[in-house]
N, C-alpha and C positions, 0 to 999 in steps of 0.2 A: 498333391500339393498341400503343405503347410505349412495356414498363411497365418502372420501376426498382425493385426491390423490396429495402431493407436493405445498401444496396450498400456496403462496406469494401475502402479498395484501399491497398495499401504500394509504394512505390518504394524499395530500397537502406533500409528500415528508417524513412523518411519518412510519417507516414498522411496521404494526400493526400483519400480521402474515408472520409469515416465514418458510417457508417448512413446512407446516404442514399436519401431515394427519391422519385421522380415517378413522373406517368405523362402521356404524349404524346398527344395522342387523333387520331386519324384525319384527313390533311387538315392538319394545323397546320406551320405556318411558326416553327421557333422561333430566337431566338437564344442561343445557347450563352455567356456571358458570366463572366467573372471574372478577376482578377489575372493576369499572366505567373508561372506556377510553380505554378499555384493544382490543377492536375491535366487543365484539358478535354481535350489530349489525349488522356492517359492514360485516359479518360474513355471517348472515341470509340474505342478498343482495345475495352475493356469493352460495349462495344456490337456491336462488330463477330466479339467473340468470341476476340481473338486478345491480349487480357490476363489475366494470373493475377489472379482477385481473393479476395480473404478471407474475405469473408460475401457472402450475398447474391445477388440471381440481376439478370440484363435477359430480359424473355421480347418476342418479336413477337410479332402474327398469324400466322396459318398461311398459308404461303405467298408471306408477305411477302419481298421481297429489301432486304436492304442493301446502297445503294452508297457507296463512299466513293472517293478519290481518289487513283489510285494513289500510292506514294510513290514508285519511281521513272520518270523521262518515257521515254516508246519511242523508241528510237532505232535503230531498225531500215533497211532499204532501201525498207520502203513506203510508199506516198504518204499522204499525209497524208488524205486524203477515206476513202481503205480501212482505215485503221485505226480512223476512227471510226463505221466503217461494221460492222466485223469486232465492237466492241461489243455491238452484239444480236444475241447468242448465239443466240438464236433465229430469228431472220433467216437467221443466217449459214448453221447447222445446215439448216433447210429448203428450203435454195436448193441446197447442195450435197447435200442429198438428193433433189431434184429432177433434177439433171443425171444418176443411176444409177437411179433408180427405173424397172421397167416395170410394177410391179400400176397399171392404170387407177383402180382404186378408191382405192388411198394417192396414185397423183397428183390424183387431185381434190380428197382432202382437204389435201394438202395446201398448194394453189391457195387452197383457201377460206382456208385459218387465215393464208394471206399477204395477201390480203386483208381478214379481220379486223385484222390489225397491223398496215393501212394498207403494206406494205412498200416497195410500188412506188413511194411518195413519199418512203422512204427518204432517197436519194441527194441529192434538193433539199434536205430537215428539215436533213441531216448539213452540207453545203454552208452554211444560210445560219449554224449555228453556228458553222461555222468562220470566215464573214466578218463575226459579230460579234464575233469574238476577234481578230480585226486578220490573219485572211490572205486576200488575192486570190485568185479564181480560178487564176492562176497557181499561187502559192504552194502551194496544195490541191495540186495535181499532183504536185509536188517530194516526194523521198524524206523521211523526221523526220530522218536522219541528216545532212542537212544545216545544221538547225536547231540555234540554241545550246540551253542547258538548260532557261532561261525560255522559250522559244520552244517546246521541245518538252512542257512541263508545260500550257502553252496546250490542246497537242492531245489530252493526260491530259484536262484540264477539258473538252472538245467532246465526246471521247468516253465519258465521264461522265454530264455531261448528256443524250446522243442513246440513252444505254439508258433513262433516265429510270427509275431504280430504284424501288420502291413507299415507300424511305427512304432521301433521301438524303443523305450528312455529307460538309459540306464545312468544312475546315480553312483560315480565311485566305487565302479564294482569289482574290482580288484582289492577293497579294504578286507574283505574275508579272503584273498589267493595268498597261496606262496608264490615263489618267483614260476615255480611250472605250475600251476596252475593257472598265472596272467601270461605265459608263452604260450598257450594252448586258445588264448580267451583272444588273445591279438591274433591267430590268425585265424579263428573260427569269424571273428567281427570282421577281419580284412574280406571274407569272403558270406558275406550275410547280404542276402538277395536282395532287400526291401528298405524301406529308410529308418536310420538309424540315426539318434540325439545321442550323445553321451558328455557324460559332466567327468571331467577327470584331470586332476594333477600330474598326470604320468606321463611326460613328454614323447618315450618312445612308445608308449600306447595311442598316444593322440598322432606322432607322425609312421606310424604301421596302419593305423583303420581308417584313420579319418581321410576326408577329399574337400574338405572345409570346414572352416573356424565359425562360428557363433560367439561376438565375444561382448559380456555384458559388461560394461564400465561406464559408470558416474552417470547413470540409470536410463540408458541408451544400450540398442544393441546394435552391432554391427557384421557386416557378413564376408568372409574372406574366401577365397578360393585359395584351394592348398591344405597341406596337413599344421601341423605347428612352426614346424621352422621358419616356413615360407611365411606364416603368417606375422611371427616374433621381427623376421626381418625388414618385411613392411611397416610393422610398428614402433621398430629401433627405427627406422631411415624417415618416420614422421616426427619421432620424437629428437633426433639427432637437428631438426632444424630449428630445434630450442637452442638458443648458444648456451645457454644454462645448462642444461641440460648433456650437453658436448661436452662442457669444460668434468662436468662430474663421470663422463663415460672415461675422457682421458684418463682421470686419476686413477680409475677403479683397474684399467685396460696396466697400469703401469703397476701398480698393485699385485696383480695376477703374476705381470712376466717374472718374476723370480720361482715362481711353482712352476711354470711350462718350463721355462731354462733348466729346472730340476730334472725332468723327466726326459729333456730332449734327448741327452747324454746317454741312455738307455735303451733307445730306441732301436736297436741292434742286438738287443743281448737275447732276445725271443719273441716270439710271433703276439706273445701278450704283452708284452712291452710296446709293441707295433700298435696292437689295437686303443692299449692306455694313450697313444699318440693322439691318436681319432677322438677319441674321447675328450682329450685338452683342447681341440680344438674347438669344440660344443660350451665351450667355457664361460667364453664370450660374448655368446648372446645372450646366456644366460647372466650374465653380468647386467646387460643394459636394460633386460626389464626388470629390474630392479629396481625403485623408485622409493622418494624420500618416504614413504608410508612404513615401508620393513623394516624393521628392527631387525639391528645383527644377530648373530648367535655367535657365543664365543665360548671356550672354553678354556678354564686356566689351565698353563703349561705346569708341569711337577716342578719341583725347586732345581733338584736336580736328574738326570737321569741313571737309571740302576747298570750297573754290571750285568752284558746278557748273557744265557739266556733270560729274561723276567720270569718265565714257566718253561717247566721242560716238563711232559709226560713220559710217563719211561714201563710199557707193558701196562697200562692203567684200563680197568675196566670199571663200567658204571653205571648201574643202573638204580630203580625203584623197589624191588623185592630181592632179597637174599636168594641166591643160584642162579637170576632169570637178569643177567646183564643189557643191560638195552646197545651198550656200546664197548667193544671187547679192547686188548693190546692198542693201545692209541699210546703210539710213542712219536712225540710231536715237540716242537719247542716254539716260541714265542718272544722274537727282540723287539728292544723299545722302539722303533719305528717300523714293526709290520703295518700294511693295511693289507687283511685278510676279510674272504665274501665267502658267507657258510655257504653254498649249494645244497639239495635234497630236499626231497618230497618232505611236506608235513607226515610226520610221525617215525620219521627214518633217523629222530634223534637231535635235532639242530637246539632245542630247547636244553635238553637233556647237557649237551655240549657245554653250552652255554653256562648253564646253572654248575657245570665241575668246574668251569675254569676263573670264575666269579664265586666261587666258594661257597656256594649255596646245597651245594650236594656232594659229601663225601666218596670219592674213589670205593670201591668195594677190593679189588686190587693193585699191585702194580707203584708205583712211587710219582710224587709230584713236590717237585723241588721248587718254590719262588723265592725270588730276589729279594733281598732283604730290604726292610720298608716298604714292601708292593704296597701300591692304594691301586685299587680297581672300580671301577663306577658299571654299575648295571643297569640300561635303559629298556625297559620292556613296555608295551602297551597294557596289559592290564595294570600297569603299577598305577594310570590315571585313575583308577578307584577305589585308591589307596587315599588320594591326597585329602586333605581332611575340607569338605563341602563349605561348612558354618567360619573356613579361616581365609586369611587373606595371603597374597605373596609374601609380605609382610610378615604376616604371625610363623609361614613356613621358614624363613629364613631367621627371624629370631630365636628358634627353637635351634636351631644348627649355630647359633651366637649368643648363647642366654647371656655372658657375662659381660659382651661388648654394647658401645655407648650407642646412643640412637643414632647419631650423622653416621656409622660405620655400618650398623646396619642395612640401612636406608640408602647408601652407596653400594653396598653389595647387593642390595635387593634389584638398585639400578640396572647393575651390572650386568644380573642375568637379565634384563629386561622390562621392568615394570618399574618405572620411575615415576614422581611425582602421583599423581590419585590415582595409577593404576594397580602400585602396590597397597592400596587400600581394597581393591572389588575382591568379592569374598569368590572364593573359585568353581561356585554354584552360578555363578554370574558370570564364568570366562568361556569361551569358546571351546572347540577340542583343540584347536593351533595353538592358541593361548597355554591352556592346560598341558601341552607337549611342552614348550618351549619354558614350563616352570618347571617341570619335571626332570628335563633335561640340566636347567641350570641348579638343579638340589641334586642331581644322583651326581654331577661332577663337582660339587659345591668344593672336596678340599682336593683339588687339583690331583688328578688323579693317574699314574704311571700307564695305566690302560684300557679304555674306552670301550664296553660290548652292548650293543646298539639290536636291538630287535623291533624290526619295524617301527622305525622312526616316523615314519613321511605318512603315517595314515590321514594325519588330520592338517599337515600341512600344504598349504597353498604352493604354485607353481616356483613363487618369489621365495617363498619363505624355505622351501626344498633347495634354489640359489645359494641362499643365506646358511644353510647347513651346509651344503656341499664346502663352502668358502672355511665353516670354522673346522670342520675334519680335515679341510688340505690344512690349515697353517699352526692344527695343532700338531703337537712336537713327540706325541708320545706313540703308544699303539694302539690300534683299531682294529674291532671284530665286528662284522656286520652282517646281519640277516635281515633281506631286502627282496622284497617283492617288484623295486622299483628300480630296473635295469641301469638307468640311465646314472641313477645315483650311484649302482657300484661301477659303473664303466670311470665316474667322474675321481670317483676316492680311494679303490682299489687296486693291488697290485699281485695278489696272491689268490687262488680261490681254491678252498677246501673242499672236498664234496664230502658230505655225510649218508652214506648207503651202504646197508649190506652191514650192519654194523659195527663199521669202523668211519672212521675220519681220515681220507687221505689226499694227495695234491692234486688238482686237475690239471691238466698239461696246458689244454688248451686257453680257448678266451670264449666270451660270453656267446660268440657266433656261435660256435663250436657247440655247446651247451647247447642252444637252442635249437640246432639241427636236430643233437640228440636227446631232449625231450620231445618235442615232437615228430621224432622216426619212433619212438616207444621206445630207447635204447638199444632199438635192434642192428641199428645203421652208425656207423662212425664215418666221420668225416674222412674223406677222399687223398686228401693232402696230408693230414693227418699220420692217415695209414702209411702214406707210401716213405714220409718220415721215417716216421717208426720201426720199417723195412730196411730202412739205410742204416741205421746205427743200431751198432753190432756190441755188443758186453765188452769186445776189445777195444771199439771206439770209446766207448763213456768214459771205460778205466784212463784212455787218452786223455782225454779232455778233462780231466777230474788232477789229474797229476799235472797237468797243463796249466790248469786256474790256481791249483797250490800252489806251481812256482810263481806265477806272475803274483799271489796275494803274497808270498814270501820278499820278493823282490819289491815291493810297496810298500812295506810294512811302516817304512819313514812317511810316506807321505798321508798312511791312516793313519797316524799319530797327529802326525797335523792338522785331518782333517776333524778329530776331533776334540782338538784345541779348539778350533774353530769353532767346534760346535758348543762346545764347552760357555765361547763368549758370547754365541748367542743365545744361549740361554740365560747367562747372567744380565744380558741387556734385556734381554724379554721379560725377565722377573722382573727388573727395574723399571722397566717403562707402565708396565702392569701396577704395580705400586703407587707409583706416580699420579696415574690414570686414578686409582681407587679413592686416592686423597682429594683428587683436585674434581672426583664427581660427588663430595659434601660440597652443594651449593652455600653450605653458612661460612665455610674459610673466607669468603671473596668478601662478608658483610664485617666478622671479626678480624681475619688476620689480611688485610689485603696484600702486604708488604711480605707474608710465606704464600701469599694464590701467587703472586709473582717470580717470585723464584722460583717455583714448583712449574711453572709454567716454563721458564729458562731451563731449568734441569732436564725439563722434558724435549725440551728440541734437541739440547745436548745429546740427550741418551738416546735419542731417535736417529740424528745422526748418524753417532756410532755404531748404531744396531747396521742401521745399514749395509757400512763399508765392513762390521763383522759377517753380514750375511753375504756380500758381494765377496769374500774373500774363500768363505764355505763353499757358497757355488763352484765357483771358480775350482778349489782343488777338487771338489764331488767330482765336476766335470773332464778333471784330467784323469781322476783316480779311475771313472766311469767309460771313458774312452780306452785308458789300458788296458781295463781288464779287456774288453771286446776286440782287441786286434788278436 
């Protein structure tokens, strides 16, 4: 059992928890959950014994070990298998006293008690952790020191797990996985003997391991049974007896329906469009915990949209040294409303991808045709150690405006997010969520044709990952995304590319699919899948292929119209955007109040009309998207 009993904690004069208590009982899986700042880590100190707190005790069991994760990764000269082997202290202790011992009597005991800790299957337990964590047999051999910082925190988390503590806290530890490597980690935690805390943003991580909620808000903790969902929904159905609160869920619930009515249409045209289904329905609740605290995320639409393909790869090969290609013939194309999900192991090239098609790394062969005017925005995690410490959001967005006036500034600085003295704190003062979400709003600063997004979600909160999901569905252009964070691509995605084998080509399936086949080792394919696959014959496709030509032949009037359509809604979206820009200089309302009013008028007008242009889009999407599927 572990108990919290009265627990008061201060950081710098901050009360981050206040009389709080639980207690964990034996066995439980829980999730640690609340706000960025809200205290959990400060929290897991308190647990571990190595925070000052105010009042209040944590007591274990007797005997119980806490493990948590180291904070920093070993970087030592030894191999990677022996350091996660050197974790059980126990192990380690009775093997080297094994090698000096001669009482016969202490060496047989203790033979037995290595035998009870199963020891001699050690080395394989240690091994196969490490090659759910993305390293080869090779790799295992190689010193940590070779390893970059993510790479060596990997071998922190193996050898963590391979002590298999009687409690164990782990802090966001899918911030160092790729997408299989946290498919490997959720179901190694689903099935982890002992009790387990985890602090984590990642919805289908927390409703895969977890069996209850820990949820710390407004310096109170509370204890739920259930994984996430069940717990979201008991929190939506307390907070739904806000009528406040009500009236803001309706708006948001009515908000949404023009994106679900989007994709309902589609829901027949393949087994991943089925699954995209399931996924809009997760939408929802994710809407309602969303509270007046989040700040949106948004991102400008292009002015207008390009003739596609925007990128067509055509035989292109592309690597780092001259002869030693990382990624060969990728002959691929890219139109202005893909939302494409990279798939593959880190180092199988997804970066490499990335960096060709973001123009950061020249082709070595093969042709690359873009659309003329492409703007493309590139969002990576190491760019946050780019952004200049000693400036503020402020001085960031000035530098992208040197010639425009201060209200214009200072309305776009809003824009992305930091209004009033927030655009003042210098960015050695922001958070990591913070730090993402100015990142974000500079790499899109001039509205940009196409969107490529590498690990986004690291540093943001549950709401704040809402707040993303929300601005990738209602931007208007393309999107590329490499995610660790399932739920994110189930919610924004509709294509998913796999990078293995050194090419980039289409996956058939959907993320289930995927996840069987990471974790069978790629030796196993799905069941339904295959028997698919077995039914259609090279005569069938050719059918079927000549079959959708004529039906796109016979429509051709009404994709005209639908991109008339689209056409006006884009014109209305720049306009109401504009609109919006003007009317967030709070000084128009003191100088001109007689333009804050009309600009105000114009704005319902154009909001309006956005509307019935969007109600009219849908509408033929949804006939065009029905035709083709009969």
């Amino acid at each position: 059992m572990l108990s919290i009993e009265d627990l008061t904690i201060r950081v710098a004069g901050r009360l981050l928890i206040d009389n709080a208590s639980a207690r964990i009982p034996d066995g439980a899986r829980v999730g640690l959950i609340g706000r960025n700042g809200t205290g959990k880590t400060t929290l897991f100190k308190a647990l571990m014994g190595d925070g000052a707190t105010e009042t209040g005790s944590v007591t274990v069991g007797a005997r119980q070990k806490i493990g948590r994760l180291a904070q920093e990764a070993p970087a030592g000269p030894e191999k990677l298998i022996e350091i996660v082997l050197a974790a059980d202290t126990e192990r380690t202790r009775l093997l080297a006293e094994a090698e000096t011992e001669s009482d016969p009597h202490r060496i047989a005991e203790i033979h037995m008690r290595l035998v009870d800790i199963d020891a001699h299957s050690a080395p394989a337990r240690a091994a196969g952790i490490l090659a759910g964590l993305g390293f080869s047999p090779e790799a295992q051999e190689r010193s940590s020191s070779e390893f970059s910082g993510g790479w060596r925190m990997r071998v922190a988390l193996a050898a963590l797990l391979f002590s298999e503590p009687d409690i164990l806290l782990l802090d966001e530890p899918t911030n160092y996985l790729d997408l299989e490597g946290t498919l490997w980690l959720e179901e190694h935690l689903a099935n982890y003997p002992k009790t387990m805390v985890i602090i984590s943003h990642d919805r289908d991580l927390l409703d895969t391991v977890v069996d209850s909620i820990l949820h710390l808000d407004q310096t109170k903790l509370t204890y739920y049974r259930g994984g996430y969902s069940q717990f979201e929904r008991q929190r939506r159905e307390k907070l739904m007896l806000d009528e406040k609160f009500a009236k803001k869920q309706e708006a948001k619930r009515k908000h949404l329906t023009a994106f679900v009515e989007r994709f309902r249409a589609q829901a027949t045209k393949a087994r991943q469009a089925q699954s995209r289904m399931k996924a809009l329905a997760k939408l929802e609740p994710i809407a309602a915990a969303v509270n007046d605290e989040v700040r949106e995320i948004s991102f400008p639409s292009p002015e207008k949209l390009l003739s596609p393909p925007i990128i067509a790869l055509n035989g292109v090969s592309v690597g780092y040294e001259p002869g030693k290609p990382i990624l060969r013939n990728l002959t691929l194309r890219i139109d202005n409303d893909d939302r494409i999900a990279l798939l593959g192991s880190n180092g199988n090239g997804k970066s490499t991808f990335t960096k060709l098609i973001t123009g950061r790394l020249p082709q070595m062969s093969g042709n690359i045709t873009l659309a003329d005017k492409l703007k493309v925005a590139y969002f990576a995690q190491h760019q946050l150690d780019e952004l200049n410490p000693d400036g503020s959001p402020y001085d960031h967005v000035r530098k992208l405006m040197p010639d425009a006036p201060e209200s214009k500034v200072r309305g776009k600085t809003g824009y992305i997010g930091f209004s009033g003295n927030a655009a003042n704190t210098l960015v050695n003062k922001l958070s990591g969520g913070e730090k993402a979400r100015l990142l974000l709003g500079l790499a899109t600063f001039h509205a940009p044709h196409l969107i490529v997004l590498d690990e986004p979600t690291n540093h943001l909160d549950i709401d704040s990952r809402s707040a993303l999901i929300e601005a990738i569905n209602e931007y208007p252009g393309a999107v590329v995304i490499v995610s660790h964070d399932r739920h994110l691509l189930e919610a924004t995605t509709e294509r998913l590319w796999l990078v293995a084998d050194g090419g980039v080509t289409t996956y058939d399936g959907d993320l289930d699919d995927y996840r069987r086949l990471v974790l069978s080792g790629g030796k196993e394919k799905d069941k339904d899948r295959d028997r698919d696959a077995d039914k259609r014959t090279k005569e069938d496709k050719a059918e079927q292929r000549r079959a959708s030509a004529g039906r796109r032949a016979e429509l051709k009037p009404l994709q005209k119209q639908i991109k008339e359509a689209e056409s006006e809604v884009t014109k209305f979206t720049t306009a109401l955007a504009k609109i919006d820009l003007a009317l967030a200089d709070s000084a128009i309302y003191m100088k001109d109040p007689a333009r804050a009013a009309e600009l105000n008028k114009q704005r319902a007008a154009a909001a309006a009309t956005l509307a019935k242009a969007e109600e009219k889009w849908l509408a033929l999407s949804g006939e065009y998207e029905s035709a083709m599927a009969d």
